[in-house]
N, C-alpha and C positions, 0 to 999 in steps of 0.2 A: 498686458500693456497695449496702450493704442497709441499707434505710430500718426501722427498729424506732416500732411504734406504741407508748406509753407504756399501761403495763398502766392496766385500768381499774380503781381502789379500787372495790368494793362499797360501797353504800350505808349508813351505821349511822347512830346518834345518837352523837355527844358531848358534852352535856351537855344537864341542864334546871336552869336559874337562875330563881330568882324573883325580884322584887323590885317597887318601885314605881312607878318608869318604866324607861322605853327612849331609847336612843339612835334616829338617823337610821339605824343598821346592827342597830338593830331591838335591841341587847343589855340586858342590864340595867344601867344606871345607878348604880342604888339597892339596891345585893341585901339581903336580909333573907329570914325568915320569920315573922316579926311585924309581922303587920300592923293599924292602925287600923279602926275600923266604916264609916270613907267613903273609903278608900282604892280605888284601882283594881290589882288583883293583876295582873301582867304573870308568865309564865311563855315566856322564849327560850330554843329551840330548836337548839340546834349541830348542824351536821348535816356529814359527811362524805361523798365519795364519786359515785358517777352511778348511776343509773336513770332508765328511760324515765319512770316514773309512779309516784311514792309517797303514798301517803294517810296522811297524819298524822292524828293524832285525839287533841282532849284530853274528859278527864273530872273535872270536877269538884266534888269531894264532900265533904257537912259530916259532922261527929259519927261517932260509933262505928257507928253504922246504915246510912251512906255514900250521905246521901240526897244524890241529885244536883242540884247546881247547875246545871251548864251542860255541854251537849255541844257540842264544833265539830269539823269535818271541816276539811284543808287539805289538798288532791292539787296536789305540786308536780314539776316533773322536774329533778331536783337533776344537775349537773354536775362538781362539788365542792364544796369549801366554801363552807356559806351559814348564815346563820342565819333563824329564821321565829321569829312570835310569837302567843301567844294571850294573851286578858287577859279575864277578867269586871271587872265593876261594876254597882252598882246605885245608883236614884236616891233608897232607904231605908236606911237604916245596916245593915251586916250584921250577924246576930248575932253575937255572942261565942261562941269555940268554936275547938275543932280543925278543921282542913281539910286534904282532899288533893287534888293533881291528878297523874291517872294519864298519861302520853304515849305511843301506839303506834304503831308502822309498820307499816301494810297489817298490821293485826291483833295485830303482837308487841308485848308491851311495849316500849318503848326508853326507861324511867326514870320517876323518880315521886318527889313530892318531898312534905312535910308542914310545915304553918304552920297557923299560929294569927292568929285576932283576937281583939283585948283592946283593952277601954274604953281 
């Protein structure tokens, strides 16, 4: 008999979702891109595939100028399908205004997504 090992999927993103909470499997709940000034912005993560070691990276930016809110790093070693999340808040209302968060793997973009808060 010959034993076949199951190919290994390469690692990508399949999705980034926003919204305003998360489930316990980390997803979004709540999806939107309109968001309130005391909201907490959730952005999850779909992710496919194995590797040994991947660094996720979000970036978070206001206005046409894309001045940054918040950077985070997550190095995770994906097996298959998982989802991960990142989320800003602040304990001042945010401004009112367009936003975006960029999400890369080990450098490449892997999606990117556009919202707003409004009074």
């Amino acid at each position: 008999t010959v034993e076949t090992t199951p190919a290994v999927v390469p690692f990508k993103v399949d999705s980034v979702d926003l919204g305003k909470a998360i489930g316990p499997d980390k997803k979004v709940t709540d999806a939107t891109t309109t968001f309130g000034t005391k909201d907490t912005i959730y952005a999850s993560v779909a992710t496919d595939g194995a590797a040994p070691s991947v660094k996720l990276h979000a970036k978070w930016t206001f206005g046409d100028a894309g001045k940054v809110v918040k950077e985070e790093d997550l190095n995770i070693a994906p097996t298959g399908p998982a989802v991960n999340e990142f989320h800003i808040s602040k304990p001042t209302p945010w401004p009112t205004g367009k936003y975006h968060v960029e999400i890369t793997a080990d450098g490449a973009s892997a999606g990117a997504k556009d919202f707003e808060i409004k009074k």
